[in-house]
N, C-alpha and C positions, 0 to 999 in steps of 0.2 A: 522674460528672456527672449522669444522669438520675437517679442514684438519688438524689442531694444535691438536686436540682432540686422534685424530689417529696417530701419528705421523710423519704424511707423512710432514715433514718441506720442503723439495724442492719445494713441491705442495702448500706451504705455502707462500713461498716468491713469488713464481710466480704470485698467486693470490692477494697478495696484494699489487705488483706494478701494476695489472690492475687495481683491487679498486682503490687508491688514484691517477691515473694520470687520471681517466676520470670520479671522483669526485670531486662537487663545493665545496670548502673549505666554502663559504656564506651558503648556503643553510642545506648543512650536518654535521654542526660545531659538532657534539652532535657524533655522527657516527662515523665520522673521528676520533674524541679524543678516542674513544672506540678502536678503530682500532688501532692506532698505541699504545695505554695502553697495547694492546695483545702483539703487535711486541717488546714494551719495556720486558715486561713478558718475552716475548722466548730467545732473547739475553742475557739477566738475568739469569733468568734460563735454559735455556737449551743448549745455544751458549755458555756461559761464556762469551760475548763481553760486557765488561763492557762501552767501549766507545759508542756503536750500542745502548745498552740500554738504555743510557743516555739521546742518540738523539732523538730516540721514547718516553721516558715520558716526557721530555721538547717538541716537539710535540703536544703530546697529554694533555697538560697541556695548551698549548696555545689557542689550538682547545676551549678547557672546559671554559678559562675563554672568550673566545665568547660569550659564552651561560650563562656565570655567575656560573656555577657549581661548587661552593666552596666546597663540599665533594670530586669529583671527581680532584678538584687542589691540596687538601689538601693528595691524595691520591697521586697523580705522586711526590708531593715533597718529602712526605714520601722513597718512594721508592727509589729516586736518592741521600736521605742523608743516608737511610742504605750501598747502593752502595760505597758512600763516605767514609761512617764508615768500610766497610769492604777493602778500597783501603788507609784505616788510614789516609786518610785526614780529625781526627777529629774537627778539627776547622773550616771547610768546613761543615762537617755535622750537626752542630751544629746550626750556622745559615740558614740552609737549616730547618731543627726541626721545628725550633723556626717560622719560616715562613707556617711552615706545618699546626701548631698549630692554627695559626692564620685565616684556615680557614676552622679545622674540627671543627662540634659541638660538645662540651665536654657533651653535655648529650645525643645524641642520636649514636654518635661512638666512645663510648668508646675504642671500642678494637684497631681503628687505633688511641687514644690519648693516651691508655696506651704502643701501638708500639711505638710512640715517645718517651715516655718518658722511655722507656725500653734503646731505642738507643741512648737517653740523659745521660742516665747513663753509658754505657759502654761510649760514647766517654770522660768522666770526668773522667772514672777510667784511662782509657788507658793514661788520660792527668794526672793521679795521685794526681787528685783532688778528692781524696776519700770520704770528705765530703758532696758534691755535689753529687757524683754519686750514695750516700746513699741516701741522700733526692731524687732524682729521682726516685732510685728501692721503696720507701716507696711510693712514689706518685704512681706509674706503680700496685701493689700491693695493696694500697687502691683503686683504680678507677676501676681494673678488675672485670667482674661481670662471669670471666671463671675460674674456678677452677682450669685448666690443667695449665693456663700463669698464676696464683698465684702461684704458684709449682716452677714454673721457673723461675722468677722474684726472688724467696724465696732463690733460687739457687743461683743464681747472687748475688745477697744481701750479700749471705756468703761467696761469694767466693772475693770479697770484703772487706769483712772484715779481711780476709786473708791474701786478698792484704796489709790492712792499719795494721796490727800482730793487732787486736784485735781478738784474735784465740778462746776466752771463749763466744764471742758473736757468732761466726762464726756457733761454736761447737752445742748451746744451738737453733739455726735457725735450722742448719742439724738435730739435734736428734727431731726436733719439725716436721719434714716431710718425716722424710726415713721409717715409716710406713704406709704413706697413700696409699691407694689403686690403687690409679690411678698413682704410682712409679714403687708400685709392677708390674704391667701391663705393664708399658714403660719401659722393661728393659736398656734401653739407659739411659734417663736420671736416673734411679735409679741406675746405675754404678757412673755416676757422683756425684751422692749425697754420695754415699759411699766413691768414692773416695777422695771428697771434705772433706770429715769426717775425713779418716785417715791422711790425710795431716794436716788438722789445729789439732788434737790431736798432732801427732808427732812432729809438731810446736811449740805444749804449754810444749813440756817437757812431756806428758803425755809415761807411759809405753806402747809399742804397737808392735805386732809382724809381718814376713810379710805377714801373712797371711790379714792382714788387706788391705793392697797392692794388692797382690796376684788375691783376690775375684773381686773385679770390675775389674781386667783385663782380667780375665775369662768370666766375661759376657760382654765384650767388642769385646773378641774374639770371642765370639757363635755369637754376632747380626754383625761380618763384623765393627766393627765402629772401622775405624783406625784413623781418628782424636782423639777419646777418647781414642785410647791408645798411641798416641805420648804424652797424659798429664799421664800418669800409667805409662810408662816406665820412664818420665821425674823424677817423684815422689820416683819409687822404686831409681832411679839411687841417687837421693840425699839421700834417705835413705840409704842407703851402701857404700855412699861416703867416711865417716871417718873409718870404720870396715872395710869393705872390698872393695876396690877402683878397686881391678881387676871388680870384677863383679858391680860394680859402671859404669864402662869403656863399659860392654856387653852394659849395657841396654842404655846409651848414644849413644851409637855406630845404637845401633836397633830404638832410635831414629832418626839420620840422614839417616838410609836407608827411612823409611817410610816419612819423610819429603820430600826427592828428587823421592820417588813415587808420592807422592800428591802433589805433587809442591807450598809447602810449607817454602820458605827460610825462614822465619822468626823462622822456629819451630827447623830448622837446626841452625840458629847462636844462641839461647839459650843454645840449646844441646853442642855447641862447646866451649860455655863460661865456661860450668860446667867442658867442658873435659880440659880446657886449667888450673883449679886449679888444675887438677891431674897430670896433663903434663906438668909443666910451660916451660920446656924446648924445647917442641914439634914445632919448628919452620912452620911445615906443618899447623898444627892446628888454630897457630897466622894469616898466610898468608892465610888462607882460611874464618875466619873469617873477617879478615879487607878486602878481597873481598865482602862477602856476604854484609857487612856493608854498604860497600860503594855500590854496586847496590843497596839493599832497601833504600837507600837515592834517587839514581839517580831516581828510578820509583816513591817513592812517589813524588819528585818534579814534573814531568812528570804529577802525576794523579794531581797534584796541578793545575799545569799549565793548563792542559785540561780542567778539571772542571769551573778554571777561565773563561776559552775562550768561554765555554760554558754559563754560567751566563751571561759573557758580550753580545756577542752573542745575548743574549735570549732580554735581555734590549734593545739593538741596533734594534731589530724587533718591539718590544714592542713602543719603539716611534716613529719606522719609522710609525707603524699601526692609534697610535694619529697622528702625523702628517698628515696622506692620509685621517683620518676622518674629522680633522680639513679642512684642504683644502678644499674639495669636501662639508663641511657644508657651507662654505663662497660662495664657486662660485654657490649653491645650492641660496644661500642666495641675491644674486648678481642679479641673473637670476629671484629670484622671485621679489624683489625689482622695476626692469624694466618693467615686465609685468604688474604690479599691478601699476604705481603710481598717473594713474587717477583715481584711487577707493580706493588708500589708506588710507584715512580720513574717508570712511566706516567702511574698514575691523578694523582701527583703532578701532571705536565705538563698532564695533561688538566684538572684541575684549577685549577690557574692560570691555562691560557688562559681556561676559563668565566666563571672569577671577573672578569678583566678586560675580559673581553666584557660581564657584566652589570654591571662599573662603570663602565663606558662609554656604555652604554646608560641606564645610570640616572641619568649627569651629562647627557647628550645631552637624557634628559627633564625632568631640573629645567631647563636650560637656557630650553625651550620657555615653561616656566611663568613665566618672570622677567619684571618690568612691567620697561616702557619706563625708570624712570630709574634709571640708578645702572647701566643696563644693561653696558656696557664694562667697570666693576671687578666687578659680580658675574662676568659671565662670564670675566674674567682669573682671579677665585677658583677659578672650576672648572678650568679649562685648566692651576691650579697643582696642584690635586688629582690631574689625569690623570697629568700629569706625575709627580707624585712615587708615585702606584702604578706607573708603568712603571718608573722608577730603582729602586725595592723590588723588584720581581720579578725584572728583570735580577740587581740586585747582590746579592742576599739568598739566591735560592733556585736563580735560574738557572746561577750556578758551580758548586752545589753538586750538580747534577742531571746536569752534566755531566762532574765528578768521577767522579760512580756509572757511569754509561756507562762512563768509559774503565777504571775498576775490572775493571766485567763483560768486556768488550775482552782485559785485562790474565790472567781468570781469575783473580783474587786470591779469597781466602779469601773464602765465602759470608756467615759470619755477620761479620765486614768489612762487607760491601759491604749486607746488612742492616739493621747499625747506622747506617750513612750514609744510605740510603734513610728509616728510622727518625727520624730527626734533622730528616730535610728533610718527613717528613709532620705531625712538631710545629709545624714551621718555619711549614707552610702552615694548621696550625689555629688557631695563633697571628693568622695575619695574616688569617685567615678573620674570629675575631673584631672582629678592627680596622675590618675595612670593614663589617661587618654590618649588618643595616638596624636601626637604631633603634623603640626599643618608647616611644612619644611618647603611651601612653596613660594608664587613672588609676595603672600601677607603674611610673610615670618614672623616680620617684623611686630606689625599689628595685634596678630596671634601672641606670638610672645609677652609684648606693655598687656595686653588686654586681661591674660592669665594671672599675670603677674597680682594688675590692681586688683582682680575678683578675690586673689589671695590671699591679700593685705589686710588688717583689721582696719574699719574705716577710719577710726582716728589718728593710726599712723599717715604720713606724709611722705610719698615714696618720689625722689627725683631720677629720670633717666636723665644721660647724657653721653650724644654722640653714635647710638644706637640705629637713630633714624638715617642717619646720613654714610654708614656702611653699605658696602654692594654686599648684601647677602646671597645674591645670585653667584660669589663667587666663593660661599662656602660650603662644603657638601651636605648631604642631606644627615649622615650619621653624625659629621661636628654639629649640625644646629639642632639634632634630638637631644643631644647630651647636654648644651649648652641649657636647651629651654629648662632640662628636668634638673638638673644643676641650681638654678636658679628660681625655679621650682624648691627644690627642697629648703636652699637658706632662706626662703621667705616663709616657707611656713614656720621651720626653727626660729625666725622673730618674730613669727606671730603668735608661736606657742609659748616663747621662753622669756622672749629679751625686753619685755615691755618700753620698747623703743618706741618715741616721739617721733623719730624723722630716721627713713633710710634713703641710700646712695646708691646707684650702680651706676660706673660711668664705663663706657666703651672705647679702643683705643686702636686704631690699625695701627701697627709697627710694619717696620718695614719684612721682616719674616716671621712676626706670630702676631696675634690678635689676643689683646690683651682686654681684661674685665674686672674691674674693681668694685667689691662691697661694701659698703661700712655701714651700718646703723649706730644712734647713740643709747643702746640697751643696757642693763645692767650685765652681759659680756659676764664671763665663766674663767673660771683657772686651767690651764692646759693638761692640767690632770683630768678635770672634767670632760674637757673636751675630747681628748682621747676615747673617752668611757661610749660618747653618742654615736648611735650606730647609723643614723640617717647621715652626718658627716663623712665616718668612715666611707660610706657608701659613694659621700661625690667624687673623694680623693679617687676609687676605683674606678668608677665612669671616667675624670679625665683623664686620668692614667693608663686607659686602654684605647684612645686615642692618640698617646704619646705625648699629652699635655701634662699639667703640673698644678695646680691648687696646693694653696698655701694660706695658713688659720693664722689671726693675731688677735688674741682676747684676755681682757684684765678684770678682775671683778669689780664691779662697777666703772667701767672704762670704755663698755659700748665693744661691738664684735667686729672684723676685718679680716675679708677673704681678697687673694688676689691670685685670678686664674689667668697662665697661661696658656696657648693652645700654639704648635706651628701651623703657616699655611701649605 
């Protein structure tokens, strides 16, 4: 950091190839993501290595979700879809965005949600999806709680509007900010707002002299901003295209010098599109153009490609990393199994007392949390939850623990009375799973489908639908506890009951509730039956203490059908 500070960058890299080869990636996850967030930063900004960049905040974004640090992942994606945006791979940065979103808080970082959505809009305009990129800049602009990025954002908006000839809106935004103070002061951007002004006038037909032109190139000139005057020469040059096309010709011309200084092709094949209506016949001009054209094709491919190999890349690590976890949990599991399994009809016992002491405790605490109305049927909800972990435990594990006892008693055959012990410790992994605390955060989703298949007999065929492509970020934490344990409970009722081939659950945002469909083709129960099941009973009170509504439809031999409403 002091050496990035100072700008001693040699001293920079050197130092932080000894940091990271003789730090533990386990231990330092938090550090490390810190560290290489700096070296993305410097290649970014100070390198120009847009590829170097990329590698350091995908890095550093890996490090972070170690640690679970959704602000600091939400910040590296940020950063690698502006990179994208700026390498015009907008459909790349786009979903990069949209991934970012998902896991900055919209009310405590605003300013990196109204970055996104700032960059959401430029890549729809660039995609000339004008009316998209409007509704972004409105969103980026209502969410800013910074005067300066309302300013700019207000900018963009109009220049936008420019983009799509709505030149009177354009007009009526610019006259609305080119006297604010904080313009006056940023002579940079407040060249732009002028400039942005005289174009959309002269756009709409309006009378306008060049000195209109003229003015923000002057103060483009004093602050050094040659970017902002490849767009003023761009602008004069079109104004004097039809009157006076020599000096139409100067100022295109003085654009592709400044372009091939700032190495900027893009800003060169503009300028040479405008020169080739004065020149049609300028074969130099054509053949320079349909060069430029074709490398800015070959390189955004290029940055396409990369980006690609990098996403994939990042995935291929991502599962290699499940994978090595999963592994090393089984052979963890393997190893404790063998050490334990003359004492396992203990730890058994001991074990389910725990577990029902801490789901006890844990209904006891939601309990505390529950507002004043609805209070009697919430709480009847939870009293039917207790209830039916105590009938599971009695009836499920507690016979069978008592079996083993009198086995042991009996002196019957060890690997006997093993396998029974064995039986009863899946028994309780099983139902470990069941009551487990719910992961309500951005892998709900994941969490959820993942619960779900482990639950399913393997031979059933379970389809989701529509599930993945909800904003769960915008549902609360207590609807997606109930929702998981909800659909938690109808899959094990078809994996215990319905010997169904094939289930459904399709997912559906409505405009005020969020709706969930079930169906399996089971042999399905008479509603006299269904009444009698106390796990059912139990989901109708979970959503009902939400204010939601679950609803049974079952025939015998007809297959089974639930359809949950919830408001949002």
């Amino acid at each position: 950091m002091l050496h990035f500070s100072s700008g001693e960058y040699d001293s920079l890299l050197v130092y932080h190839n000894r940091f990271v080869s003789g730090t533990s990636g386990e231990k330092n996850a938090f550090t490390l993501g810190k560290q290489y967030y700096l070296m993305g930063y410097y290649f970014d900004e100070i390198a120009d290595n847009y590829g170097k960049a990329v590698e350091n905040y995908t890095l550093s974004k890996e490090h972070f979700e170690r640690v679970k640090d959704s602000s600091e992942i939400g910040r590296n994606l940020l950063n690698i879809a502006t990179i994208q945006k700026d390498q015009n791979d907008f459909f790349g940065s786009k979903e990069t965005l949209v991934e970012a979103l998902k896991y900055l808080n919209h009310d405590q970082e605003k300013r990196y949600v109204t970055y996104c959505y700032n960059a959401l809009a430029t890549n729809h305009r660039k995609l000339l999806n004008y009316s998209e990129a409007i509704n972004y800049y409105f969103k980026a602009i209502e969410a800013t709680d910074s005067e300066k990025d309302k300013l700019l954002y207000k900018n963009n908006l109009a220049a936008t509007y420019i983009d799509n000839k709505n030149y009177d809106d354009a007009i009526s935004v610019l006259n609305s900010i080119k006297k604010d103070s904080f313009l006056i002061i940023n002579k940079k951007e407040y060249a732009r707002v002028l400039d942005n002004l005289a174009y959309a006038k002269w756009l709409s037909s309006k009378k306008l002299d060049k000195v209109s032109f003229l003015h923000p190139l002057n103060l483009r000139k004093q602050n050094n901003d040659k970017r902002g005057q490849i767009a003023s020469y761009t602008h004069l040059g079109e104004f004097y295209s039809i009157q006076l096309p020599a000096k139409a010709k100067s100022y295109f011309d003085t654009v592709i010098q400044l372009s091939k200084t700032l190495k900027i092709p893009r800003a060169e094949k503009d300028a040479l599109r405008f020169l080739m209506k004065l020149e049609p016949n300028n074969v130099n001009l054509r053949d320079r153009y349909v060069f430029l054209q074709d490398s800015l094709y070959a390189q955004e491919l290029r940055v396409k490609t990369q980006f690609a190999k990098y996403k994939y890349d990042d995935k291929l690590k991502q599962q290699s990393i499940l994978h090595l976890e999963k592994e090393n949990a089984e052979k963890e599991l393997e190893a404790s199994q063998q050490r334990n399994q003359k004492i396992i009809y203990l730890g058994g016992f001991l074990f389910i007392t725990s577990v029902l002491g801490l789901s006890l405790y844990g209904f006891r605490q939601r309990t505390k949390r529950l507002t004043q109305e609805s209070k009697a049927e919430k709480l009847q909800a939870i009293h039917e939850t207790e209830a039916q972990l105590s009938r599971k435990l009695h009836d499920d594990h507690g016979g069978k623990i008592n079996q083993a006892m009198l086995m042991l008693q009996r002196n019957m055959d060890k690997s006997v009375i093993l396998d029974k012990l064995e039986s009863v410790y899946n028994q309780i992994r099983s139902f470990s799973r069941e009551i487990n605390a719910v992961d309500t955060g951005p892998d709900f989703w994941n969490s959820l489908r993942a619960t779900l298949e482990y639950t399913k007999p393997a031979e059933v065929e379970l389809t989701f639908d529509g599930g993945k492509e909800l904003d769960w970020s915008l549902v609360g934490h207590q609807t997606k506890t109930i929702i998981f344990k909800v659909l938690q409970e109808l899959v094990i009722n078809m994996a215990r009951h319905s010997k169904a081939d094939q289930t459904v659950i399709l997912f559906r945002d409505q405009k005020k509730e969020l709706s969930i469909y079930y169906e399996d083709d089971g042999v399905g129960a008479s509603k006299e039956s269904l009444l009698r099941k106390n796990g059912l009973l139990n989901t109708e009170k979970r959503i009902q203490a939400i204010g939601g509504s679950i609803t049974f439809d079952s025939e015998e031999g007809k297959g089974f059908r639930a359809e949950i409403r919830i408001p949002k």
